[in-house]
N, C-alpha and C positions, 0 to 999 in steps of 0.2 A: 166621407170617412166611414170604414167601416167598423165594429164595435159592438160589445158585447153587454156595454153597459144600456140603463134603460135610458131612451130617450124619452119618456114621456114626463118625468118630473122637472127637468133640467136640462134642456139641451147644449146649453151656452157652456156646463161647469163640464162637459166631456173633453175638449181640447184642452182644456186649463189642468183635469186628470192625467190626462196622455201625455201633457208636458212635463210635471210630474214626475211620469215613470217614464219617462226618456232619462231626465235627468238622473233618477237613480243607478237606469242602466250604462248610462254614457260615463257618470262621474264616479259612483260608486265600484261595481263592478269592471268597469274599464281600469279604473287607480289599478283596483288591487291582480288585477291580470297584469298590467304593464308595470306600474310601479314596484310591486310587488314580489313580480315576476312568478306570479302563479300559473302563466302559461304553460311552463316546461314543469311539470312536475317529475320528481325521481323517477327513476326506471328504474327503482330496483325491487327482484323480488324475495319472496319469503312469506314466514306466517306472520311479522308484523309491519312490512311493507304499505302495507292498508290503512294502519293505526299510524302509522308515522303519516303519511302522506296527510289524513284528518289533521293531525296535531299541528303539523305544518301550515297548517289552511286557516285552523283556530287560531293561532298565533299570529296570524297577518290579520285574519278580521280583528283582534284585540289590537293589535299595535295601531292599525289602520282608524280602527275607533278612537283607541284613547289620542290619536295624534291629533284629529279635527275635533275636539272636545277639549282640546289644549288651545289649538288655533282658535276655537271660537271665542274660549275665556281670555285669551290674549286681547282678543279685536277689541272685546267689551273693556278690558283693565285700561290699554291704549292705541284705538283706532288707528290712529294717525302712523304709528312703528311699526302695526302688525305689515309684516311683508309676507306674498306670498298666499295662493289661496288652497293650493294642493301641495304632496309631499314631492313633486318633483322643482316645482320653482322655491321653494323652501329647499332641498338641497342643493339648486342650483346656486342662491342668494348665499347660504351659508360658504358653499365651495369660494366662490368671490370673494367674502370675508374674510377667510383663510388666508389665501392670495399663498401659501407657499407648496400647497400641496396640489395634487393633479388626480382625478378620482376617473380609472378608464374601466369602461367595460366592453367586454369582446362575445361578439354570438348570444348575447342579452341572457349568458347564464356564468360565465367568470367575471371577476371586477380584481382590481385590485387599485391602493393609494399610494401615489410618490410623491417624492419632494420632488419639485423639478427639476433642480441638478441631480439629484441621481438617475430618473429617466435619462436623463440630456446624457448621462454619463454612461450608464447603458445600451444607448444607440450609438454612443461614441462622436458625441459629436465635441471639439473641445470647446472650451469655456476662456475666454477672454480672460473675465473679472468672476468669480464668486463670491454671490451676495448670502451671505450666513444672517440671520435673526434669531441673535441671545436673548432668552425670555430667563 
């Protein structure tokens, strides 16, 4: 392994370092690129183009933090119900629980939310029976 840390105090705690900062870059920075969808930032320009695109970025590392600092105190209040350990299987769970809506996204930079009969009603496809849930 090659490395910039010292091996003469410690040599054992360097892979256990390295693991570490994989996982920062794998869990952390990967969420908030993919999840986040900080990969495609705006293209737009001007003279605050710049400041928005910052703002932008601050705002996902805030949300991004306060959500795993929610998750954690979750785990602690009730281990056993916390589901989910990142923000994508957390919306995947909650989508489930919903069960009437449909959450698509296209080219991992439009999304949008339907109820299912109206997608279904949109592609035209017709409907036997429609099931409506009055809350």
């Amino acid at each position: 392994m090659l490395t910039s840390l010292p091996a003469e105090k410690n040599a054992a705690s360097i892979p256990t370092k390295y693991r570490l900062r994989s996982l920062i870059e794998n869990c952390g920075f990967r969420e908030l690129k993919q999840a986040a969808y900080l990969k495609h930032l705006p293209r737009r320009r001007g003279e605050n183009a710049e400041n928005a695109a910052y703002i932008h970025i601050m705002l996902c590392v805030f949300a991004h933090t306060l959500f795993y600092s929610f998750l954690g105190w979750r785990k602690k209040q009730a281990p056993k119900q916390s589901d989910g350990d990142c923000i994508r299987i957390w919306r995947r769970e909650q989508s489930i629980k919903e069960g009437d809506k449909i959450f698509i996204v296209a080219k991992e930079k439009y999304y949008a939310i339907f109820e299912i009969t109206e997608l279904l009603d949109i592609l035209g496809v017709k409907q036997k029976h429609r099931i409506r849930m009055n809350c």
